[in-house]
PDB file as gemmi writes it, atoms N, CA and C in Angstrom:
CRYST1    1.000    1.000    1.000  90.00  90.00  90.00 P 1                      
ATOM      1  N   UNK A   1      15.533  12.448  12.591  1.00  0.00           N  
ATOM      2  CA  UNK A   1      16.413  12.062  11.518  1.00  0.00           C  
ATOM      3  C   UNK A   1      16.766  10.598  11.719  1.00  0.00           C  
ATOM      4  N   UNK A   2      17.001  10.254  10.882  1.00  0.00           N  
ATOM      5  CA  UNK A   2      17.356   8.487  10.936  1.00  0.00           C  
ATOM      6  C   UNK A   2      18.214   8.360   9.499  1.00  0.00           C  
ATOM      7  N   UNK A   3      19.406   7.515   9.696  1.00  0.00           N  
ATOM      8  CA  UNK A   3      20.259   7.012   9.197  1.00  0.00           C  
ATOM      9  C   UNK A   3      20.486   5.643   8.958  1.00  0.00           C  
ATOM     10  N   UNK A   4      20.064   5.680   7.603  1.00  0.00           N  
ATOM     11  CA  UNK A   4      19.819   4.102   6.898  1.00  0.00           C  
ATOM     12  C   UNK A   4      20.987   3.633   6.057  1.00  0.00           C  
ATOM     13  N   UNK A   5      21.609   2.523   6.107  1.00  0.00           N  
ATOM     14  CA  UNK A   5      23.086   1.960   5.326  1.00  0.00           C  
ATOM     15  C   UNK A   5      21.807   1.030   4.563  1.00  0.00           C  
ATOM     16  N   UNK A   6      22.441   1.141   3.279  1.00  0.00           N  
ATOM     17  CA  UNK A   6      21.343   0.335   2.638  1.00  0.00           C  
ATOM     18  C   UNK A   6      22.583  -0.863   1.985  1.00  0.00           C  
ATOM     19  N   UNK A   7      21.828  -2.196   1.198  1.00  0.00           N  
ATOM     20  CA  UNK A   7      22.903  -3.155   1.047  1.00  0.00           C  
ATOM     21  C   UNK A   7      24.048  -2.955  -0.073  1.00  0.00           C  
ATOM     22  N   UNK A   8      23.820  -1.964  -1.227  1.00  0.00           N  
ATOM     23  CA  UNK A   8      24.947  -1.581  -1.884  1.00  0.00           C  
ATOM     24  C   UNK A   8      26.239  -0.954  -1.150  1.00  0.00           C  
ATOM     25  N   UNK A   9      26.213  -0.212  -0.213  1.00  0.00           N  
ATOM     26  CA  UNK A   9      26.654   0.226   1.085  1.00  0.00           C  
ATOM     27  C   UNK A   9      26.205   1.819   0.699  1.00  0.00           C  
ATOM     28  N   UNK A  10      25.483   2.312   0.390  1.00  0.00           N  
ATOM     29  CA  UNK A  10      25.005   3.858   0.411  1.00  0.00           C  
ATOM     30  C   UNK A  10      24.701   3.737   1.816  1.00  0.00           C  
ATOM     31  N   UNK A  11      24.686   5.253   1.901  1.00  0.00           N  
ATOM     32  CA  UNK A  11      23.838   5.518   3.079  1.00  0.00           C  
ATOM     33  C   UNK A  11      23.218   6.571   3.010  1.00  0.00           C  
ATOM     34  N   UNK A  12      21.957   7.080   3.551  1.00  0.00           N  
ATOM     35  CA  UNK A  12      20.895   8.025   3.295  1.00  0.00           C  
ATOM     36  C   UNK A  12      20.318   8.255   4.612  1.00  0.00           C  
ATOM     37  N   UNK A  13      20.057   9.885   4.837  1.00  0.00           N  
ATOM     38  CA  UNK A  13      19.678  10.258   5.877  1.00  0.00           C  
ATOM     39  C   UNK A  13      17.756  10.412   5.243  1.00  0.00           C  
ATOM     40  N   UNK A  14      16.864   9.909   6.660  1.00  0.00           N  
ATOM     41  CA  UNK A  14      15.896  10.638   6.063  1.00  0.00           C  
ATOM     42  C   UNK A  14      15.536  10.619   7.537  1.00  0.00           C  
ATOM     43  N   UNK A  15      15.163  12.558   6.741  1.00  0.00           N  
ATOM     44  CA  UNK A  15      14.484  13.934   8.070  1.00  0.00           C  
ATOM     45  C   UNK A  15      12.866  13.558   7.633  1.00  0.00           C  
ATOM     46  N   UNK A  16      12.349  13.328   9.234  1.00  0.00           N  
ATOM     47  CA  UNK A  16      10.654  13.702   8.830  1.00  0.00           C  
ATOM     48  C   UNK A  16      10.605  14.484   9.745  1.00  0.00           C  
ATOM     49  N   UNK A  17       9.823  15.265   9.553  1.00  0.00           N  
ATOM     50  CA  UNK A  17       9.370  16.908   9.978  1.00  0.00           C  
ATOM     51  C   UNK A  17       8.306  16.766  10.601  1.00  0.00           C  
ATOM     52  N   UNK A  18       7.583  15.615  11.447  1.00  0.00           N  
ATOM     53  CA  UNK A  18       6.188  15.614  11.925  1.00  0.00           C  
ATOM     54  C   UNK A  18       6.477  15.475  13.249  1.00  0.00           C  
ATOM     55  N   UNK A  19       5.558  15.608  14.081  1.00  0.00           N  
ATOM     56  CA  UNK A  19       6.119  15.821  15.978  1.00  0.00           C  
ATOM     57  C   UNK A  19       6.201  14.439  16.555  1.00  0.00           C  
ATOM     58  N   UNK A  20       6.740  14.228  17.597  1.00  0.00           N  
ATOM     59  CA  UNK A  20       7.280  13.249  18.024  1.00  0.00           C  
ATOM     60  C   UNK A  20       6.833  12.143  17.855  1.00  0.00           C  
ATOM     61  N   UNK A  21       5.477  12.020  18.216  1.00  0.00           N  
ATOM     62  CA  UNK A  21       4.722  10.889  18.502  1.00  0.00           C  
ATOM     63  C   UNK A  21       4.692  10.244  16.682  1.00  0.00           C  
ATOM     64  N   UNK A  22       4.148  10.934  16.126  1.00  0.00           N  
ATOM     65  CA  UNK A  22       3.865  10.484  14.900  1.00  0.00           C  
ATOM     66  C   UNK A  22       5.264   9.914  14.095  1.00  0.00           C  
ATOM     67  N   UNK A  23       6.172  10.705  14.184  1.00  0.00           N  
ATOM     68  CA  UNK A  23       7.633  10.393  13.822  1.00  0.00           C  
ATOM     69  C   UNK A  23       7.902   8.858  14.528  1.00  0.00           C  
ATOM     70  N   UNK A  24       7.919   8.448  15.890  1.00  0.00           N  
ATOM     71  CA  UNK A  24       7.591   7.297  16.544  1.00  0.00           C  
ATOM     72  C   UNK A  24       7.408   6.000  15.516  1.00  0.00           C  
ATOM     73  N   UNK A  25       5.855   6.184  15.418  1.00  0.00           N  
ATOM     74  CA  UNK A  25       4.651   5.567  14.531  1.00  0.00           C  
ATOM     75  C   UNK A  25       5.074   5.382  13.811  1.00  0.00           C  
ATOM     76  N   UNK A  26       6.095   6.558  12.973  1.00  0.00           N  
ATOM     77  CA  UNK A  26       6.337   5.930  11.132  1.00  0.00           C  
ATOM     78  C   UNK A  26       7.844   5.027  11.313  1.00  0.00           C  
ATOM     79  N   UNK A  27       8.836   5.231  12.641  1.00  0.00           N  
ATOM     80  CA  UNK A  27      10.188   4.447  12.985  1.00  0.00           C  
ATOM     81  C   UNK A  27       9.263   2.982  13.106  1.00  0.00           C  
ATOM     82  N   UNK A  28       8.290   2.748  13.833  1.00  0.00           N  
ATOM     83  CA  UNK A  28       8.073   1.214  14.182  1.00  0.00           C  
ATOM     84  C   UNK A  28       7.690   1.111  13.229  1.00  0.00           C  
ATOM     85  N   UNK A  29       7.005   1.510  12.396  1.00  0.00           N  
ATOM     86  CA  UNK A  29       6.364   0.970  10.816  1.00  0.00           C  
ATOM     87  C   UNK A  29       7.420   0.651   9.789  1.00  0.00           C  
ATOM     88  N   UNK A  30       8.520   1.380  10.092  1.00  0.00           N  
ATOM     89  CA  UNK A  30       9.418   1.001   9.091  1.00  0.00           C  
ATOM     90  C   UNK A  30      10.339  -0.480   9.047  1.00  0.00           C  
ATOM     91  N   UNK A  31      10.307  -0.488  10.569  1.00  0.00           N  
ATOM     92  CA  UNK A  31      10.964  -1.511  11.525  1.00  0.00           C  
ATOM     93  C   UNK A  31      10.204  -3.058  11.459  1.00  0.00           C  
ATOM     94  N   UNK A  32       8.848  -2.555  10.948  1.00  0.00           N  
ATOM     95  CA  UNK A  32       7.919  -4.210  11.186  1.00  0.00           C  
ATOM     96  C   UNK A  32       8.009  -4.403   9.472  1.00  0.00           C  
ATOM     97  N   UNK A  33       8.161  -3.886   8.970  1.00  0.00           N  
ATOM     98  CA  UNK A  33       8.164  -3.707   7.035  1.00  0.00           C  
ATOM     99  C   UNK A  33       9.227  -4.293   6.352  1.00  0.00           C  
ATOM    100  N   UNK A  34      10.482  -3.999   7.743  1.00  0.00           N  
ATOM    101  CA  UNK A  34      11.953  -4.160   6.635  1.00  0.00           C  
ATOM    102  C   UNK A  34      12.663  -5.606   7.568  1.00  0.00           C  
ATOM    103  N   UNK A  35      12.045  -6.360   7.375  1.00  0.00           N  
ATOM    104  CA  UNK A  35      12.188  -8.164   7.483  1.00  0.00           C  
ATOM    105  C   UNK A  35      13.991  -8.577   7.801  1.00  0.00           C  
ATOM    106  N   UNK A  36      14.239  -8.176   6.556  1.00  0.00           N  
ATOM    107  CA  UNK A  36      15.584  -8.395   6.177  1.00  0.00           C  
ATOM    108  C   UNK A  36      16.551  -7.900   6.722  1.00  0.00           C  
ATOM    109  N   UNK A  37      16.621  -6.489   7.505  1.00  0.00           N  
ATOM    110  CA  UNK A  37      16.978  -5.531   8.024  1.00  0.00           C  
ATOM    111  C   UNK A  37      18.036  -5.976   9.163  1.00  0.00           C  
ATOM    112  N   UNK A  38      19.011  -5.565   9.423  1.00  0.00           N  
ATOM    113  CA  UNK A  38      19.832  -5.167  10.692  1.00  0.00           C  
ATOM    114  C   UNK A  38      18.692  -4.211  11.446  1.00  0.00           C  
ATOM    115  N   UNK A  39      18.628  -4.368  12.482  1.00  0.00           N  
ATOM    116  CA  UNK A  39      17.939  -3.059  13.543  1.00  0.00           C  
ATOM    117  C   UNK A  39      18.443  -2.987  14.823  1.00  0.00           C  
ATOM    118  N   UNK A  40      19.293  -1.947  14.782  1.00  0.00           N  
ATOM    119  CA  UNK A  40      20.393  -1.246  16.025  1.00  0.00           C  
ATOM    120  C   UNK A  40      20.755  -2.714  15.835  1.00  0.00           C  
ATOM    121  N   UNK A  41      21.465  -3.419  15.008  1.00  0.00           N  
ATOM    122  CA  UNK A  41      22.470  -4.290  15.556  1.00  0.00           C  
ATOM    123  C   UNK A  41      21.993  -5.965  15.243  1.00  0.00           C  
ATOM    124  N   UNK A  42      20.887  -5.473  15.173  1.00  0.00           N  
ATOM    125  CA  UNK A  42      19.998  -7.063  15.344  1.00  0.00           C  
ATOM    126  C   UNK A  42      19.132  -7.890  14.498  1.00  0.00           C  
ATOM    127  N   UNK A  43      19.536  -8.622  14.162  1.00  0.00           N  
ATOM    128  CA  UNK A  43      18.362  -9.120  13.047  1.00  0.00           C  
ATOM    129  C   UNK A  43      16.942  -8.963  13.503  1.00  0.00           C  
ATOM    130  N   UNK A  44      16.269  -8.662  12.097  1.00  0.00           N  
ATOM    131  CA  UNK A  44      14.746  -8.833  12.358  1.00  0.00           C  
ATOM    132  C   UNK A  44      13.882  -9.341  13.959  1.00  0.00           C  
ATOM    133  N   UNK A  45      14.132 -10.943  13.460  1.00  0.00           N  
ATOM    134  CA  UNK A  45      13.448 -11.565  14.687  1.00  0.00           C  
ATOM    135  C   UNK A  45      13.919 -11.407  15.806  1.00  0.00           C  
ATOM    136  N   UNK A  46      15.015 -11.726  15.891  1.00  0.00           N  
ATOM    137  CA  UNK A  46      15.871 -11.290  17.795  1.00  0.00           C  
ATOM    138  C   UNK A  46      15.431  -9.391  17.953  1.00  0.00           C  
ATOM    139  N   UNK A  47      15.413  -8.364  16.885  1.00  0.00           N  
ATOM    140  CA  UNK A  47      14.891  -7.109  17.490  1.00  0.00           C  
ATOM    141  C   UNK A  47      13.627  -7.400  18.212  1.00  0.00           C  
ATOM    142  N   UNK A  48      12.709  -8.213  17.283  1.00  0.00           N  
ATOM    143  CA  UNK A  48      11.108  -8.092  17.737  1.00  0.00           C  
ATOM    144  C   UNK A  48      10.953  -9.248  18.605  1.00  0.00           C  
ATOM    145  N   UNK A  49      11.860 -10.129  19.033  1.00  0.00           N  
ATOM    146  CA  UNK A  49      11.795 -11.024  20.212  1.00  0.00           C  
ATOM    147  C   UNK A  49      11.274 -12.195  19.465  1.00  0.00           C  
ATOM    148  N   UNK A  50      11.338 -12.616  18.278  1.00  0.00           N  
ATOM    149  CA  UNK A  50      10.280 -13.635  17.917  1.00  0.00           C  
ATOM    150  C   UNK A  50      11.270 -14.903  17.991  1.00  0.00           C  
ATOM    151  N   UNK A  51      10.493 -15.928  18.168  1.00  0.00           N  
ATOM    152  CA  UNK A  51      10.921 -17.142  18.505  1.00  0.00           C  
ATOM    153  C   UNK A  51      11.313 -17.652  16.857  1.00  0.00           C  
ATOM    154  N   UNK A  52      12.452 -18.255  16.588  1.00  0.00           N  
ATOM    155  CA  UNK A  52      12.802 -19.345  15.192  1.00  0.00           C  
ATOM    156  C   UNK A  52      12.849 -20.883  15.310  1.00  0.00           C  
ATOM    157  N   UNK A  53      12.379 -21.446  14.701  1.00  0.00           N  
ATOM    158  CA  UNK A  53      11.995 -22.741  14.559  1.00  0.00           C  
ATOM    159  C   UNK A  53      13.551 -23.239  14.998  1.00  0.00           C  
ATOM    160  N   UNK A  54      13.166 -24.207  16.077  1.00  0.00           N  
ATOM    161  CA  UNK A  54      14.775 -24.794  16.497  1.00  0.00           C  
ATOM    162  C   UNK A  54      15.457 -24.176  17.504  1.00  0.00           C  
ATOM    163  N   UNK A  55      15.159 -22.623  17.752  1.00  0.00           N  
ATOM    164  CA  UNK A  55      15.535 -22.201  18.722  1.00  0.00           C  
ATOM    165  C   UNK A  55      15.123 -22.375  20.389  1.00  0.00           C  
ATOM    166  N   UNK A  56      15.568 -21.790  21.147  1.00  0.00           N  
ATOM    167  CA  UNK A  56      15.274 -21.743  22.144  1.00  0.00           C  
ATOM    168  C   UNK A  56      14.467 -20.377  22.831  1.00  0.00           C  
ATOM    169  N   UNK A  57      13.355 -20.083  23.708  1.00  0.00           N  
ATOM    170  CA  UNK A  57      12.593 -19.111  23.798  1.00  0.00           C  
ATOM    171  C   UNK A  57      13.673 -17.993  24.071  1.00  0.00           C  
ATOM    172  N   UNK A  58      13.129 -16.554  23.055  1.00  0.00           N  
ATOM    173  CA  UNK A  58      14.321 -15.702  23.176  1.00  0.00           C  
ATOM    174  C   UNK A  58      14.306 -14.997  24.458  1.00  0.00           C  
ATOM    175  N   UNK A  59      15.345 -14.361  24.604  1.00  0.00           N  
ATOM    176  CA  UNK A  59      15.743 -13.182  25.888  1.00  0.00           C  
ATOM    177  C   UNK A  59      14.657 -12.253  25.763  1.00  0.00           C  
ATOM    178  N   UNK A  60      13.841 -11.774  27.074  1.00  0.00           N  
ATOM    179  CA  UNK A  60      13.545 -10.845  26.833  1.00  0.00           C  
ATOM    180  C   UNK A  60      14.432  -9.556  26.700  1.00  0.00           C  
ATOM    181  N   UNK A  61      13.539  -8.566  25.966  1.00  0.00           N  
ATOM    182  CA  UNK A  61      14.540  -7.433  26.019  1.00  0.00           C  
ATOM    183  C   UNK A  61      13.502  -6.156  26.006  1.00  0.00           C  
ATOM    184  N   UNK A  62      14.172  -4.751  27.117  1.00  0.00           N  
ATOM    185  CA  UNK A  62      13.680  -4.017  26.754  1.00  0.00           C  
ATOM    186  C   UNK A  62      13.276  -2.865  25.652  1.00  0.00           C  
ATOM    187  N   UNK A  63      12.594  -2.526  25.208  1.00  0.00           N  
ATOM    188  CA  UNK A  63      11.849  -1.902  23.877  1.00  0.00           C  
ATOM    189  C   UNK A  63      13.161  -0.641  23.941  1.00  0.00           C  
ATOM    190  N   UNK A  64      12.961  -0.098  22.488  1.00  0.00           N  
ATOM    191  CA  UNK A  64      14.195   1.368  22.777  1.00  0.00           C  
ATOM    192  C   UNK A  64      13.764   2.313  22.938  1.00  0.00           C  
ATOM    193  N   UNK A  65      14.153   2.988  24.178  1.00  0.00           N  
ATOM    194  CA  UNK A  65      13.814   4.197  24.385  1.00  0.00           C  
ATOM    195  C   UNK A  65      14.314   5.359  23.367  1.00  0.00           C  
ATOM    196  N   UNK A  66      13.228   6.069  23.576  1.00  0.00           N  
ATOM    197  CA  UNK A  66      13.673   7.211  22.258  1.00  0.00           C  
ATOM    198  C   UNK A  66      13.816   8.549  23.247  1.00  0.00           C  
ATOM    199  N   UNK A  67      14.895   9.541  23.217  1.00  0.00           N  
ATOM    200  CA  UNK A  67      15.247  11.011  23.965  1.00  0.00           C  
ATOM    201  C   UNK A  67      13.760  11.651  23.324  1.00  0.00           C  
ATOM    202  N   UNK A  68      13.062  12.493  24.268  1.00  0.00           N  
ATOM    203  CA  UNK A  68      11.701  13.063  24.346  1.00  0.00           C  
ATOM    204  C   UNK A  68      12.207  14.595  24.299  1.00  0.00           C  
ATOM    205  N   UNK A  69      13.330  14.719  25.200  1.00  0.00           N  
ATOM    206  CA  UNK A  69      13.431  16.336  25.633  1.00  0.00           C  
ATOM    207  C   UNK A  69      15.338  15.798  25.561  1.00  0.00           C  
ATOM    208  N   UNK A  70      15.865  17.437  25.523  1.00  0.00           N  
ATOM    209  CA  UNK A  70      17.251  17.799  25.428  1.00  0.00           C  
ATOM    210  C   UNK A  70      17.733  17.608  26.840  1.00  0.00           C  
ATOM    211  N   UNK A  71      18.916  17.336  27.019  1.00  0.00           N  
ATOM    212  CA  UNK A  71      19.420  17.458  28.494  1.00  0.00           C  
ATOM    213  C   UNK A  71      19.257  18.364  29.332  1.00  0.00           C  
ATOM    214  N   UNK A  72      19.485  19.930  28.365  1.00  0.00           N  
ATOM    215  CA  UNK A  72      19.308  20.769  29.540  1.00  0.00           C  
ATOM    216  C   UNK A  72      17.479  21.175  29.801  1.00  0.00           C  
ATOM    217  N   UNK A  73      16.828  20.875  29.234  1.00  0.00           N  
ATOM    218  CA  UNK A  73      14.978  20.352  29.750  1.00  0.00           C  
ATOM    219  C   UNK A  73      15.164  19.722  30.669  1.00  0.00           C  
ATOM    220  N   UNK A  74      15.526  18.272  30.572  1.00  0.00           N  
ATOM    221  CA  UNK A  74      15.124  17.423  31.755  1.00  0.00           C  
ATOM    222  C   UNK A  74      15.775  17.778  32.564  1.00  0.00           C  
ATOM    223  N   UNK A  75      17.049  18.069  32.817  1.00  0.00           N  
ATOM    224  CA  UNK A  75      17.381  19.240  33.682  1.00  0.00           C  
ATOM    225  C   UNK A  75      16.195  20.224  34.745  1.00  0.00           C  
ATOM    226  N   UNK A  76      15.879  20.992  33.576  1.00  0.00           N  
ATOM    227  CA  UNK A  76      15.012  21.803  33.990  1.00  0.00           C  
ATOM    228  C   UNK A  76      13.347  21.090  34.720  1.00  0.00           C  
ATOM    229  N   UNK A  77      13.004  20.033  34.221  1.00  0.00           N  
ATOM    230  CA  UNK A  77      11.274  19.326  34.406  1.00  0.00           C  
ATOM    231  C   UNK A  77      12.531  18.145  36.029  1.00  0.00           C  
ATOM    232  N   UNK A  78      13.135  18.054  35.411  1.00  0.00           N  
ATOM    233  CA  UNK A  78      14.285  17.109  37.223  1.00  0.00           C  
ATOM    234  C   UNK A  78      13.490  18.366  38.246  1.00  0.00           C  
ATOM    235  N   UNK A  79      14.067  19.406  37.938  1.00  0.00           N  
ATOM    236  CA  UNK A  79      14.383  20.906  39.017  1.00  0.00           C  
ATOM    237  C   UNK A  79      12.519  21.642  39.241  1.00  0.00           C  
ATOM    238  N   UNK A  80      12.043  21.205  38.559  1.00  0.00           N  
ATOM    239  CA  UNK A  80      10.393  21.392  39.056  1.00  0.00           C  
ATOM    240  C   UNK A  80       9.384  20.468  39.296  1.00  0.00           C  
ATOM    241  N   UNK A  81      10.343  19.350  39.075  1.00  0.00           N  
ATOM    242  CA  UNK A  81       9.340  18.115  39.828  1.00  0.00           C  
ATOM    243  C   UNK A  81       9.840  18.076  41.303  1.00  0.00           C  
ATOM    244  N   UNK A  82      11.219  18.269  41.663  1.00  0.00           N  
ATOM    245  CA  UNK A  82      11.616  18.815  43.090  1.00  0.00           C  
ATOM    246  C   UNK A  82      10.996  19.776  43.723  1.00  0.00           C  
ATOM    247  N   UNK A  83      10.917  20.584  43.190  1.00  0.00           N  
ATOM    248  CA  UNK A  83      10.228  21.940  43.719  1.00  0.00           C  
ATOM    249  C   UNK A  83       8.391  21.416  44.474  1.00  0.00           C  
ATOM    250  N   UNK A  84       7.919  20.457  43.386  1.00  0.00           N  
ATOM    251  CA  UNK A  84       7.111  20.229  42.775  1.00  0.00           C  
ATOM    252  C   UNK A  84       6.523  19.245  44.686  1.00  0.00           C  
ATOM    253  N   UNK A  85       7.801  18.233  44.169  1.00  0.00           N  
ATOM    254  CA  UNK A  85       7.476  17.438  45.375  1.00  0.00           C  
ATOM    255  C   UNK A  85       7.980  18.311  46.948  1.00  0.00           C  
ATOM    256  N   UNK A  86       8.450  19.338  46.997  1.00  0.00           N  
ATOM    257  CA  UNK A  86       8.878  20.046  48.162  1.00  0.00           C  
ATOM    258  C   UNK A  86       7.124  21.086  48.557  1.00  0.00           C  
ATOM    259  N   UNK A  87       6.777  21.512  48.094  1.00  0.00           N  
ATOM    260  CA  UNK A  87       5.730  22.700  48.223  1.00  0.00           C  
ATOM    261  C   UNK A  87       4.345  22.046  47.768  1.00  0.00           C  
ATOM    262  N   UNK A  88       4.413  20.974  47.143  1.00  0.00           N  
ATOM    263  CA  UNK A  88       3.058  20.105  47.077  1.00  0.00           C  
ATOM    264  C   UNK A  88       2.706  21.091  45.649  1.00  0.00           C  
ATOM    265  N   UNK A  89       2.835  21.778  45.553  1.00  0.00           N  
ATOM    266  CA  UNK A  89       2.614  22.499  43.684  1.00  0.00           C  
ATOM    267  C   UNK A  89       3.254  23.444  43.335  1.00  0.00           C  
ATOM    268  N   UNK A  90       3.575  24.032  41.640  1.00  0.00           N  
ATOM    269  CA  UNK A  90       4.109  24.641  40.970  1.00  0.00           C  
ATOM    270  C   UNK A  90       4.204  26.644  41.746  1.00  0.00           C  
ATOM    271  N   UNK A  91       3.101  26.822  41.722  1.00  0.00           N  
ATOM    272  CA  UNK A  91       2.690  28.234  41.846  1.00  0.00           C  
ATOM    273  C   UNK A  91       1.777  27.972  43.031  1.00  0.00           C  
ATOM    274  N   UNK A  92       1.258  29.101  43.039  1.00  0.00           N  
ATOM    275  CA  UNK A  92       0.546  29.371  44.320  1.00  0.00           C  
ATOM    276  C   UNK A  92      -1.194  30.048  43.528  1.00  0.00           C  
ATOM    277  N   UNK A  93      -2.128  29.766  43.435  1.00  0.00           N  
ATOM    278  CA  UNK A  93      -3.126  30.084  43.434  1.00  0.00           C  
ATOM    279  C   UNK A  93      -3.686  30.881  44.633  1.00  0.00           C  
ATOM    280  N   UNK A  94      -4.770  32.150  44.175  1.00  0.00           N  
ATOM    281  CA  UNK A  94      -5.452  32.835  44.898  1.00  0.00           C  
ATOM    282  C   UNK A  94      -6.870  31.599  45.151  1.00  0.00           C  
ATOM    283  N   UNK A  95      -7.243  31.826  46.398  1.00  0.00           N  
ATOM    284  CA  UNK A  95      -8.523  31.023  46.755  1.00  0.00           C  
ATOM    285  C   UNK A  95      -9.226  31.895  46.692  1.00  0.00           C  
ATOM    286  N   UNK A  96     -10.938  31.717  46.801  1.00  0.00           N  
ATOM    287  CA  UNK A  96     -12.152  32.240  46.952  1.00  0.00           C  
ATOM    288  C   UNK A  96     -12.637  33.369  47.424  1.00  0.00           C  
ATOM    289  N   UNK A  97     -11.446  33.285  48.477  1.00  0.00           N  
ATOM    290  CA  UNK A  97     -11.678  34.409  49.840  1.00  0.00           C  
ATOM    291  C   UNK A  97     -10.524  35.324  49.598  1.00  0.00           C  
ATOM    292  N   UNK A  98      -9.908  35.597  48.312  1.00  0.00           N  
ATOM    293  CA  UNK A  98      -9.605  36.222  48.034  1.00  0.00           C  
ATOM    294  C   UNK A  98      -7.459  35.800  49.303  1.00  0.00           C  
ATOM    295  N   UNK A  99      -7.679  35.034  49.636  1.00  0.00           N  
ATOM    296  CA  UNK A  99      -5.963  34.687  50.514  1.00  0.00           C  
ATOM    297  C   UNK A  99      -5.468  33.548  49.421  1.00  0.00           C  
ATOM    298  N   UNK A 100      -4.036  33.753  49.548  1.00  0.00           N  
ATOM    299  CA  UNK A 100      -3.437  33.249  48.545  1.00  0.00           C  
ATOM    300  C   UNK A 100      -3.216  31.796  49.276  1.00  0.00           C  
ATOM    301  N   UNK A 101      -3.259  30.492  48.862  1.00  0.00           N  
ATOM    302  CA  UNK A 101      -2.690  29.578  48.983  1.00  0.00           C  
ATOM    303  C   UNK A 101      -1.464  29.225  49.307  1.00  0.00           C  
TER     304      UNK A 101                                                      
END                                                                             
């Protein structure tokens, strides 16, 4: 979902329904399209780092991270990458010879 203030002062929610990655794809597309735009805060060029005639070379800055998984997931992928790094793997596989790993 994303929440757009447009310049009359409306504001409009728009839901896209496609999985993460692609949802991604269509946020930066919207972001390189809308020039004029505030983005999280920032004009156009200072979002995308671009240099303005007269200025001075901008700050870098890091890109925005977008939440992938809910708290209580990473929670959960935290608590089996531990496991993960304690026992060297998830489960236990049967070997060849029929003894379990």
């Amino acid at each position: 979902m994303l929440r757009i203030s447009l310049r009359d002062g409306r504001r409009i929610r728009l839901i896209y329904p496609g999985d993460i990655e692609s949802s991604g794809r269509l946020l930066r597309q919207m972001r390189r399209a809308a020039r004029q735009a505030l983005i999280d805060g920032l004009s156009y060029s200072q979002y995308w780092g671009e240099v303005l005639p007269g200025s001075s070379q901008p700050q870098p800055r890091d890109p925005p991270r977008y939440r992938l998984l809910r708290p209580e997931d990473e929670s959960e992928v935290e608590e089996m990458y531990q496991r993960l790094r304690t026992v060297g793997r998830l489960d236990h596989h049967q070997s060849r010879d029929g003894h379990r790993d």
